[in-house]
N, C-alpha and C positions, 0 to 999 in steps of 0.2 A: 496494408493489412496488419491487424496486430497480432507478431506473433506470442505473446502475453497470453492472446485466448487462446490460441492452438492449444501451447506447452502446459496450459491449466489443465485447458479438459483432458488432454493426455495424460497428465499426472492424475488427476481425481479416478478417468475410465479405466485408465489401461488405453493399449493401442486397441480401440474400439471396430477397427479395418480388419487389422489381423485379427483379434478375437470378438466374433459377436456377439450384441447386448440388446437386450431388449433397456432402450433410456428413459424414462419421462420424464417430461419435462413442464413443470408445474409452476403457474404464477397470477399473480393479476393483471388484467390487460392495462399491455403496455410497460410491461416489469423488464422486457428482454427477452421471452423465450423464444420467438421467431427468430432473432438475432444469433443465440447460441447455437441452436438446432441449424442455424444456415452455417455457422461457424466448424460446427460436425459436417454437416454438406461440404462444404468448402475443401477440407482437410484432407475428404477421400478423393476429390477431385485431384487437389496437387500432386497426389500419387496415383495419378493416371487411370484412377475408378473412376466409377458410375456413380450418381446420386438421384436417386428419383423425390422427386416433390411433389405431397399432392395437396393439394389448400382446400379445405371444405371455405374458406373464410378471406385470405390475402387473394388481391390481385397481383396477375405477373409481372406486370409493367411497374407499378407501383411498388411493390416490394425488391426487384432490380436496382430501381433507380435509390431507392433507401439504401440498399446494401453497398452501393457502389461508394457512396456518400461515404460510406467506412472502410472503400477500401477493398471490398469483397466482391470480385467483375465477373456475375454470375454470367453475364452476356455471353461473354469470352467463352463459357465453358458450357454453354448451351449449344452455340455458332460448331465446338467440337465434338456435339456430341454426345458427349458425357451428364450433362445434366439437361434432367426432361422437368420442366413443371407442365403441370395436369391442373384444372380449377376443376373441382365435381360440385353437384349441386347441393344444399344441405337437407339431406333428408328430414324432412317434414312431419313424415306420421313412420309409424313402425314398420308399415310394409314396405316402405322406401328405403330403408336400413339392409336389409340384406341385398338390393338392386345395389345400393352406390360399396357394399363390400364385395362384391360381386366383381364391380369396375376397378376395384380396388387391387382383386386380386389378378386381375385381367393384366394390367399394365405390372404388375411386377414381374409375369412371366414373363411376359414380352419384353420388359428393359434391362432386367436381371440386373438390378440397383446390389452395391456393396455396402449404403445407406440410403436406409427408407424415410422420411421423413411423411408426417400425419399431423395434419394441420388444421382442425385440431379434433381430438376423440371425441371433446364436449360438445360439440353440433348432434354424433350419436348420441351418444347418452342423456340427454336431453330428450332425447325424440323418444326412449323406449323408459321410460322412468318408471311406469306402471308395471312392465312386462320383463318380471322371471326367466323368462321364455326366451326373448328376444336378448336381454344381458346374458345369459348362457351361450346363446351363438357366440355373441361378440367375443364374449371371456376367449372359447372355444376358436374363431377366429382369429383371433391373434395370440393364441397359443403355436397353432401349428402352422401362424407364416413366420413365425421363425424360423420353422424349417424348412421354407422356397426362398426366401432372404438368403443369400451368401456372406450374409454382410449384420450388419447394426441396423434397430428399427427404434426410431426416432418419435415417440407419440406426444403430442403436444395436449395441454389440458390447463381452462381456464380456471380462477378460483374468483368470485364474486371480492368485490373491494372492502363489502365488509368483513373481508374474512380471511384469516392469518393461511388458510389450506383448507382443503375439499376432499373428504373422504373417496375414493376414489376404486373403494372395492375390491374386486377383483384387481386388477390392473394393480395392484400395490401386492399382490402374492406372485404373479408373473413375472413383476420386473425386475430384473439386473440392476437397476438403478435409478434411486428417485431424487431427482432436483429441485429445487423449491426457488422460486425468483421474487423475491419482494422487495417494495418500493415506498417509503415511507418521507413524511416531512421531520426535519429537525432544525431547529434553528437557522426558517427561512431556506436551508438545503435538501435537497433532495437525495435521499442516500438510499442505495441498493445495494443489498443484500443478497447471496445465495446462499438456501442453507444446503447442507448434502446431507440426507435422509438417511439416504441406503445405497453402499455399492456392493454387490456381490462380488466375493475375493478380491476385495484392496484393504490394505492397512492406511488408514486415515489418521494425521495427527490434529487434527479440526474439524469444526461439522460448520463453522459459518466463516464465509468470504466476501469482505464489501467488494464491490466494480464500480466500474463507470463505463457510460456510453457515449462516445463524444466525435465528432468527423475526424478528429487529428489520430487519433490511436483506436477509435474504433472502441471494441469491447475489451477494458482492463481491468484486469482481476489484481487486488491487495491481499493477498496470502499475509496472516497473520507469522508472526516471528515466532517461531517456537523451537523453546532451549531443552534440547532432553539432559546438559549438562552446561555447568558455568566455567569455561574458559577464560582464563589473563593470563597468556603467556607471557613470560619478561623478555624484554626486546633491549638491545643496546640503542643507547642515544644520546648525542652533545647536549647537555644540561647547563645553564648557569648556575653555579654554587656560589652562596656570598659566605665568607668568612670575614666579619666583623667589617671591616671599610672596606675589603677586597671584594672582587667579583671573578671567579674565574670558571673557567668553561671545562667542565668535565665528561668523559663518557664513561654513563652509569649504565647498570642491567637492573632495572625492575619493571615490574607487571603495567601495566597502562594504566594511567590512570582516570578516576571520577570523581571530579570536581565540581563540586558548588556552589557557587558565589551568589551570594544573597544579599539586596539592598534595602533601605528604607525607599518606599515611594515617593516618586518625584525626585530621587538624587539620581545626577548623569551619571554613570559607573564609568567613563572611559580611561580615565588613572588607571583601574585593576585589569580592564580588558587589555590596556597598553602594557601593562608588569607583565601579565600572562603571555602576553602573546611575544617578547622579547625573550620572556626566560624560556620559548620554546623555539626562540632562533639556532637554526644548525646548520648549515656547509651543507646537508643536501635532507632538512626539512622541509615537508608542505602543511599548510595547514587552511584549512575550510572554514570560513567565518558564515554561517547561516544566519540570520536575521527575522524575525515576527515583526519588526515595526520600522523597519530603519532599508533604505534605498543604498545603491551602491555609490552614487554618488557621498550623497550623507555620510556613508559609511567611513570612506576615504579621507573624505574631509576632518572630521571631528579624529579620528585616530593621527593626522598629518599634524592639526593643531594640538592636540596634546603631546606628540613623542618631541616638535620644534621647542614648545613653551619649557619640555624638560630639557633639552640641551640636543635634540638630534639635528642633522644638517640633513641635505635633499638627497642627499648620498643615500643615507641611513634609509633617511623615511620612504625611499623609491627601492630600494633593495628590502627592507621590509612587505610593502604593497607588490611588491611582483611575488613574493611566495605565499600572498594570503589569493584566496579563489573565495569568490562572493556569490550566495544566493541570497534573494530575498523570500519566503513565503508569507503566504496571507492564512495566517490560521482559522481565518473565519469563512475561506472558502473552500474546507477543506475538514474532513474527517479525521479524529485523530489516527488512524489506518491510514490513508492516502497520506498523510504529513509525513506519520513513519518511512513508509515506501518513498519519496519524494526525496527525504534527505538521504535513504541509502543508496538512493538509486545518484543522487550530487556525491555521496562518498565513492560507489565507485567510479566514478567518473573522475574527480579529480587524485584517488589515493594519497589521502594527504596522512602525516603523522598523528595529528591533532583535528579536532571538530569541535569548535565554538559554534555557541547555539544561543543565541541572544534575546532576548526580555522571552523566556517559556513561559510567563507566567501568561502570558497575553493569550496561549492555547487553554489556559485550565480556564481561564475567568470567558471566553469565547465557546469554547466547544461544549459547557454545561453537561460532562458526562460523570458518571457515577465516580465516587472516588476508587472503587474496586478495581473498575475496568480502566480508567485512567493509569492506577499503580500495575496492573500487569502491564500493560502496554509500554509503559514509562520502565519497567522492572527487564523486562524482554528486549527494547531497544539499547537500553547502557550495555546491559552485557553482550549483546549482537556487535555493539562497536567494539569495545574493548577484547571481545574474541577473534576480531581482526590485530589486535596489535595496535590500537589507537587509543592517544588520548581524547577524552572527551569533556569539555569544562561548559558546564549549563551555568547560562546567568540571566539571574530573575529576582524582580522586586518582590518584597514580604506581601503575601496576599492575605492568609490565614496561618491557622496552625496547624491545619492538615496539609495543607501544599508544602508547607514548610517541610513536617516531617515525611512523608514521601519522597522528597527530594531529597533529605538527608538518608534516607533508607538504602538509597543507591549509588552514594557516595562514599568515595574513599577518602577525602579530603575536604572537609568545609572551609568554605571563605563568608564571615558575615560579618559586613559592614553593618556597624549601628552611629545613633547621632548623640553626641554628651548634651544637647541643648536643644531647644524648640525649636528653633531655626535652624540646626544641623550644620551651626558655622563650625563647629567641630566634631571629629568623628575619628571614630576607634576603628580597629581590623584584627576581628577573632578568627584565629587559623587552627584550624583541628586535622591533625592529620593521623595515621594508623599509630605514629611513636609518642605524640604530644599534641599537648595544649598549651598557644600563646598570643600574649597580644600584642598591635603596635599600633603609634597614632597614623593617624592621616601624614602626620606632617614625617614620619618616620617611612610612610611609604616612597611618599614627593623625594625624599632623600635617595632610598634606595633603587627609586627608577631611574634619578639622575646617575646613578655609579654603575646599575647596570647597561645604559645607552652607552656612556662614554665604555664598557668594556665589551659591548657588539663593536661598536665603531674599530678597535684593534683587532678582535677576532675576524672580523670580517674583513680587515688591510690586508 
């Protein structure tokens, strides 16, 4: 079971157990709201409550075996007791409306549920659309089972597919809280959404959160990154310093850094990935090489045959590969939200010094998102690393001139490779950092990675 959704909706409700809410929970069918609202269910079970379920709509069987799929073993908690599902029939015409709240209220005495779930209110209100009269009970109805509830009341409500939300009346003046679940296509993906309407007494720093529904994790929420301040602490760290034919290994104290390394398309960048990733060799760094187009295998390889071709021996090149930790992502299956979350959730996991992040351009030309929402996200994730204490170096081919400066907007240090010829048999390397601006050839780098290997090779004896 994931607990991703527990700790969500906790955070969004409040502890909904201990203090009661009237929730709703709004979507198009098939967006997830059966799924949340069991997720609510679920939550007051583990803490040894009651959950009553009543489905004008789900069968039991069938939505059991659904939930189990992710993880949620309603069985389990039926078999104790604790959780009642009810099917009632859908009231039809109006005067059947106050019979099945009737049965409604019937079974709540009797289970004395800590959370009610209603499944869904839209089967009512449907049936009374003409009648004043009859939406006044209802209003008036679940008005005052809040006060036979001990607990959270859980009201489900469908929204037509053409349509972003469904006004909802009454039931939007009563509720403690309204959730909104949408589900839309983007580039051949399916991407869901919740927005958060309304909670009564919570301070929110977001109103929308992508998820996923999936057998492995079940329902996961992608909380957006949000900086109420920009953090770079300076941290100590063994640094290669070169001083003119020398190379030697110092520890400095400054702020983490944001590096950009930018290529012409179609050139293999693995010379600068290899400079980089030496001058962040240290006695006890780590560093996370994430990947958009490049397999682990791949990866090993072409770093092995570049650091040999400069002068490194198996020694070197195996003591290097044991402190790098590899992901690959596929930015085209993937939101740039779930990308974010994905690599931070690889960064903690492996805590490395350093996080290389290889061809991003391959996310901007793939994920076809706004450049706005692109730059927050991309603006929100640098400083989220770098507020841990890490360096971060993005490397990506020239796409445009907006990618380009985006990329620079977030950086502390540029690296942009360009070609002096058609053919890019030669190339320059412009280094911008916060003190200076300067250049060096290709052939000045091939130099300098040879002087820094052979001076890992003794640092590292």
């Amino acid at each position: 079971m994931s607990s991703n959704a527990i700790s969500f909706i906790v955070e969004v409700l409040g502890d909904f157990v201990a203090e009661p809410r009237l929730v709703v929970v709004v979507g198009h069918p098939g967006a997830g709201k059966t799924t949340l609202a069991s997720y609510m269910c679920y939550y007051a079970m583990q803490r040894g409550e009651k959950c009553l379920y009543i489905s004008f709509q789900e069968d039991g069987d069938r939505l059991y075996k659904q939930l189990y799929n992710i993880g949620l073993d309603f069985k389990r908690f039926e078999d104790l007791k604790q959780l009642t599902f009810i099917k009632l029939p859908v009231p039809a015409r109006e005067d059947l409306v106050q019979s099945a709240l009737e049965d409604l209220s019937k079974n709540v005495s009797e289970h004395r549920p800590r959370v009610l779930v209603v499944d869904s209110v839209t089967a009512m209100l449907s049936s009374v659309k003409g009648s004043a009269r009859i939406r006044g009970y209802l209003q008036n109805f679940f008005w005052e089972l809040q006060k036979t509830v001990e607990g959270s009341i859980v009201l489900i409500a469908e929204v037509p597919l053409d349509k972003e939300y469904a006004e909802l009346g009454w039931i939007e003046f009563v509720a403690d809280a309204i959730l909104i679940l949408k589900h839309r296509a983007r580039m051949g993906l399916v991407e869901r959404v919740l927005e958060i309407r309304k909670v009564r007494g919570r301070k929110l720093t977001y109103s929308e959160v992508y998820f996923t529904i999936d057998n492995e994790r079940g329902m996961y929420f992608y909380k957006p990154i949000v900086l109420q301040e920009i953090k770079a602490p300076p941290r100590r760290r063994v640094m290669a310093v070169h001083h003119g034919d020398k190379v030697e290994f110092k520890e400095v104290a400054s702020p983490p850094l944001a590096v950009y390394v930018e290529y012409p398309a179609g050139l293999t960048p693995w010379l600068p990935i290899a400079y980089a990733l030496l001058i962040h060799m240290s006695r006890d760094g780590k560093t996370l090489f994430i990947s958009y187009n490049t397999d682990e295998t791949s990866f090993k390889t072409f770093l092995s045959w570049v650091l040999e071709l400069y002068g490194a021996d198996k020694v070197l090149i195996n003591a290097i590969l044991n402190r790098v930790s590899f992901v690959g992502l596929n930015p085209s299956a993937h939101t740039l939200h779930e990308l974010v979350i994905h690599m931070l959730n690889a960064i903690d996991a492996v805590k490395p010094t350093a996080v290389y992040i290889h061809d991003v351009a391959t996310a901007w030309t793939s994920a076809a998102v706004d450049p706005k929402e692109y730059a927050t996200i991309l603006y929100n994730f640098v400083f989220e690393v770098r507020s841990r204490g890490i360096d971060i170096i993005r490397i990506g081919s020239y796409v445009d001139s907006v990618f380009s400066s985006l990329n620079k907007l977030v950086s502390s240090h540029m690296i942009v490779i360009s070609c002096t010829d058609p053919l890019c048999s030669d190339k320059v390397v412009h280094v911008t950092t916060p003190r200076d601006t300067h250049r060096m050839s290709w052939r000045e780098l091939e130099e300098a990675t040879k002087k820094l290997i052979q001076a890992t090779k003794e640092q590292l004896s």
